[in-house]
LUMNU-416189 format. One record per residue: residue number from 1; x, y, z of N, C-alpha, C, O in turn. Coordinates in nm, 4 decimals. Example, Ala and Ser with C-alpha at 12.3 -4.5 7.8 and 13.67 -1.06 7.14 Angstrom:
% LUMNU-416189
1  1.3190  -0.5690  0.7800  1.2300  -0.4500  0.7800  1.3200  -0.3300  0.7800  1.4236  -0.3319  0.8465
2  1.2850  -0.2250  0.7080  1.3670  -0.1060  0.7140  1.2900  0.0030  0.7870  1.3409  0.1138  0.8039
//
This chain:
% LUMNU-416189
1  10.8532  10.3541  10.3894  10.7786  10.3544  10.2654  10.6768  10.2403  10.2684  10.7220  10.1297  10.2983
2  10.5178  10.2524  10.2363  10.4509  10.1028  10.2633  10.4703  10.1017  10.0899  10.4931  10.1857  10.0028
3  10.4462  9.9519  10.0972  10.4462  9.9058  9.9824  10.3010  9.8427  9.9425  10.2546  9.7483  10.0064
4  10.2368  9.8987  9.8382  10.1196  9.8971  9.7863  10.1511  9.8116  9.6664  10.2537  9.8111  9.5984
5  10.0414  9.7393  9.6548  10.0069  9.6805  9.4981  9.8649  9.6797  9.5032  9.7744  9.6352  9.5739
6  9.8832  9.7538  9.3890  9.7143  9.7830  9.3366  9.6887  9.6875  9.1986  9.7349  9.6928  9.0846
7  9.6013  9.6064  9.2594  9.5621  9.4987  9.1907  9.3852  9.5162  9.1182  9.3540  9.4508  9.0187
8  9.2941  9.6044  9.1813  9.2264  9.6273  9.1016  9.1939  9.6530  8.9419  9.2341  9.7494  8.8767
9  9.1322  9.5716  8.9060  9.1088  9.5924  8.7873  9.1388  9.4556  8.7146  9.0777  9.4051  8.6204
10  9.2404  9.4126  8.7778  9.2828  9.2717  8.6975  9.1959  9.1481  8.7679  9.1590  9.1398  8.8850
11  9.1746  9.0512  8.6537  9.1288  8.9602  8.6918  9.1911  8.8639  8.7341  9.2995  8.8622  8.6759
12  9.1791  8.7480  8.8330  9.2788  8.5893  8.8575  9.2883  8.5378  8.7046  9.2085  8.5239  8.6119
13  9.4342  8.5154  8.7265  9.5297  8.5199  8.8154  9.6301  8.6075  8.7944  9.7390  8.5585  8.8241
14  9.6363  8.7413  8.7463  9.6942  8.8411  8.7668  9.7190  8.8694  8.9374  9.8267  8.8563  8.9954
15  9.5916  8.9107  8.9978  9.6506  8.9865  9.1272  9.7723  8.9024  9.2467  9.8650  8.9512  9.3114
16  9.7124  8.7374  9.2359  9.8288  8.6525  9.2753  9.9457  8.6757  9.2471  10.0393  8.6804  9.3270
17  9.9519  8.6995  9.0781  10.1108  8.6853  9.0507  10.1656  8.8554  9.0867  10.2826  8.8854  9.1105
18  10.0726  8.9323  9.0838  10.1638  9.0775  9.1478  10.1504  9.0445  9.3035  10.2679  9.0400  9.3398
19  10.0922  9.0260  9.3844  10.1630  8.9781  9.5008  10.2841  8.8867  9.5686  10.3692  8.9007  9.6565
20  10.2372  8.7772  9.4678  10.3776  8.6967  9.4832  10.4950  8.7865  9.4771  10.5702  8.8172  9.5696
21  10.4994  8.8317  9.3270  10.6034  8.9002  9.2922  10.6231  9.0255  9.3936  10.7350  9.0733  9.3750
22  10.5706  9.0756  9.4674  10.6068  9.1694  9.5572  10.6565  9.1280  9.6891  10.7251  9.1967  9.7647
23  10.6128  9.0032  9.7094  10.6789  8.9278  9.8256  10.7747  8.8735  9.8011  10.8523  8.8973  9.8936
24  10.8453  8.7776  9.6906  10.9194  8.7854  9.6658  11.0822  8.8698  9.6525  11.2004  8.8352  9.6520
25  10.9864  9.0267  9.6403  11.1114  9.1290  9.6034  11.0844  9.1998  9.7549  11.1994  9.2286  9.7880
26  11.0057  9.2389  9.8530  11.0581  9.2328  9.9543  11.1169  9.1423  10.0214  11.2384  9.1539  10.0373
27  11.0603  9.0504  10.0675  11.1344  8.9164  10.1342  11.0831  8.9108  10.2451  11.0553  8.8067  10.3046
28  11.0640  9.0319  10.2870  11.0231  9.0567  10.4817  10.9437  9.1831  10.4918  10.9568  9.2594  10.3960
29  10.8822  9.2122  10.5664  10.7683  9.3426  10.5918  10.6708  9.3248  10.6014  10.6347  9.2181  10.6513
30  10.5765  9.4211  10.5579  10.4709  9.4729  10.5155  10.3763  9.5016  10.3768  10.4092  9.6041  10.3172
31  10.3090  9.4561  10.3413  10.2541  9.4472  10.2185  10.0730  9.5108  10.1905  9.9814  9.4513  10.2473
32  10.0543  9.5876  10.1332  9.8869  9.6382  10.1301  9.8782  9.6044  9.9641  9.9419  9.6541  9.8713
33  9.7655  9.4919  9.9648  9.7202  9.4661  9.8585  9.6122  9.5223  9.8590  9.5449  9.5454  9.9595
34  9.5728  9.5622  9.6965  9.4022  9.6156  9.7104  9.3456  9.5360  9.5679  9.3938  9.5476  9.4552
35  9.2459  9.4646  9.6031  9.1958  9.3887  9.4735  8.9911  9.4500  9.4861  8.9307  9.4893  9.5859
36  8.9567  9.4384  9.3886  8.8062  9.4000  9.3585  8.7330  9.2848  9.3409  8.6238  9.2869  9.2842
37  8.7715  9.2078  9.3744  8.6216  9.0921  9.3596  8.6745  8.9935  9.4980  8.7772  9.0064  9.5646
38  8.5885  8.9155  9.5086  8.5967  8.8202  9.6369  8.7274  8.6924  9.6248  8.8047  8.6317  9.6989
39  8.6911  8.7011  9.4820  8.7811  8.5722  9.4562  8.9050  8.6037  9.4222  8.9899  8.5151  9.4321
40  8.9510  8.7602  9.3657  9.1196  8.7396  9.4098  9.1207  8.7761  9.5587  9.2324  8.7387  9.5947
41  9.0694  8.8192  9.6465  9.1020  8.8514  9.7742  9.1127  8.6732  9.8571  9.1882  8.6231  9.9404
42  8.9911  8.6234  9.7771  9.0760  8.4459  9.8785  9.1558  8.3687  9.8244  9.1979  8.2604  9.8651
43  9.1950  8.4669  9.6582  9.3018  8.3734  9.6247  9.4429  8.4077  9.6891  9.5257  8.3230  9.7224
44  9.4559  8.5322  9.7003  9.5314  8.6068  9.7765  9.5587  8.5727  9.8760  9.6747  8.5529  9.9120
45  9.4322  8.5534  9.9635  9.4597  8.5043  10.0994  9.5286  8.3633  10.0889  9.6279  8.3445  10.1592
46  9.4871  8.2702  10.0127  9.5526  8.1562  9.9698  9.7119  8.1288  9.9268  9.7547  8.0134  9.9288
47  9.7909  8.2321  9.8908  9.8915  8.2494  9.8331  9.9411  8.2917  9.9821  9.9886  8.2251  10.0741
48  9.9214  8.3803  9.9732  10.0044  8.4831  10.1057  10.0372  8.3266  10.2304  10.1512  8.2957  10.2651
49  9.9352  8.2659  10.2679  9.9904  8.1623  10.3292  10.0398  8.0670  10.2894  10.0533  7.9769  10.3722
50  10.0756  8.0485  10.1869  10.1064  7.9590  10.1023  10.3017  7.9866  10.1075  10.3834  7.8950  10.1162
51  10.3335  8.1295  10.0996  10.4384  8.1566  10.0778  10.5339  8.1820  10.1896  10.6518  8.2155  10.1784
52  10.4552  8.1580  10.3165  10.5067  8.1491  10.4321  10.4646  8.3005  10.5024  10.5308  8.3405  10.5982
53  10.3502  8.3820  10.4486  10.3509  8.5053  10.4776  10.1991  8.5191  10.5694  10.1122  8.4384  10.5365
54  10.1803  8.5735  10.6317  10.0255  8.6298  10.7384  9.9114  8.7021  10.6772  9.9136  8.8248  10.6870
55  9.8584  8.6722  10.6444  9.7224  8.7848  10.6716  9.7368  8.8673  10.8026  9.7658  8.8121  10.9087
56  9.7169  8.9938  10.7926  9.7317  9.0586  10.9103  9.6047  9.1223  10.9261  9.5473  9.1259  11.0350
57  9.5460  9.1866  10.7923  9.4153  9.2567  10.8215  9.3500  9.2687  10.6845  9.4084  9.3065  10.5830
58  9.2214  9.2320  10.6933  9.1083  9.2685  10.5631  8.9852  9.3507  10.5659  8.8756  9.3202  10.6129
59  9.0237  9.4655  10.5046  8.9110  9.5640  10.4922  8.8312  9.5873  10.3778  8.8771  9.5775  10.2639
60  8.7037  9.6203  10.4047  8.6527  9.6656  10.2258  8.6555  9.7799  10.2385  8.6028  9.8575  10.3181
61  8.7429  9.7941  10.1269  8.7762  9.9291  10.0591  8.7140  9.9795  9.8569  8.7378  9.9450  9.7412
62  8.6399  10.0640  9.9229  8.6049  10.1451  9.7600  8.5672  9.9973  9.6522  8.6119  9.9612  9.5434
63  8.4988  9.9594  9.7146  8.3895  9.8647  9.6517  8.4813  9.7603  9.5984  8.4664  9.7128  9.4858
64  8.6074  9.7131  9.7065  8.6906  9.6018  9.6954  8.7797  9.5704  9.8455  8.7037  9.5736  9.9423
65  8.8512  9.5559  9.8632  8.9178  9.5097  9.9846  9.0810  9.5483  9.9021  9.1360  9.5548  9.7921
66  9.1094  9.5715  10.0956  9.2522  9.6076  10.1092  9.2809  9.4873  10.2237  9.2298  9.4588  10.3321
67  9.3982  9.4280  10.1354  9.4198  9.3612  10.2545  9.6080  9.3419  10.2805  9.6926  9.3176  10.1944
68  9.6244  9.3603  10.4086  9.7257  9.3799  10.5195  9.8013  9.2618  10.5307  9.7574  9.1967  10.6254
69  9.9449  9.1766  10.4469  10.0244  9.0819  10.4300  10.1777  9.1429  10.5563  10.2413  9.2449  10.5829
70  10.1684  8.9886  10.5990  10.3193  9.0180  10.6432  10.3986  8.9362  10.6789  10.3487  8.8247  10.6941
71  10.5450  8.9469  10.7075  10.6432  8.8511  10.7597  10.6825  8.9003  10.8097  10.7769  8.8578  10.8764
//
């Protein structure tokens, strides 16, 4: 099952705290975030390493970015 959080639409610091919270409740895996603007995607990126977790991959997607978390 991948695990998606669709974060579009919300502004910082919403999309942080639904990522956290999804890393949190996996613990280990795979994670596809999708946000719209630049600045939750580097806040994102900021967190994700923050929590001991990887950037694995960042794409723009549908006039925002998807981006690829993991442990």
């Amino acid at each position: 099952m991948e695990n998606i959080v669709d974060a579009r639409g919300f502004s910082c610091p919403q999309p942080v705290i639904m990522a956290v919270n999804e890393m949190k409740k996996l613990g280990q895996g795979e994670i596809t975030i999708l946000v719209d603007t630049d600045t939750a995607r580097e806040n994102v990126n900021r967190v994700t390493n923050a929590q001991g977790w990887s950037v694995l991959d960042v794409q723009p997607d549908e006039g925002g970015y998807k981006i690829k978390i993991g442990k």
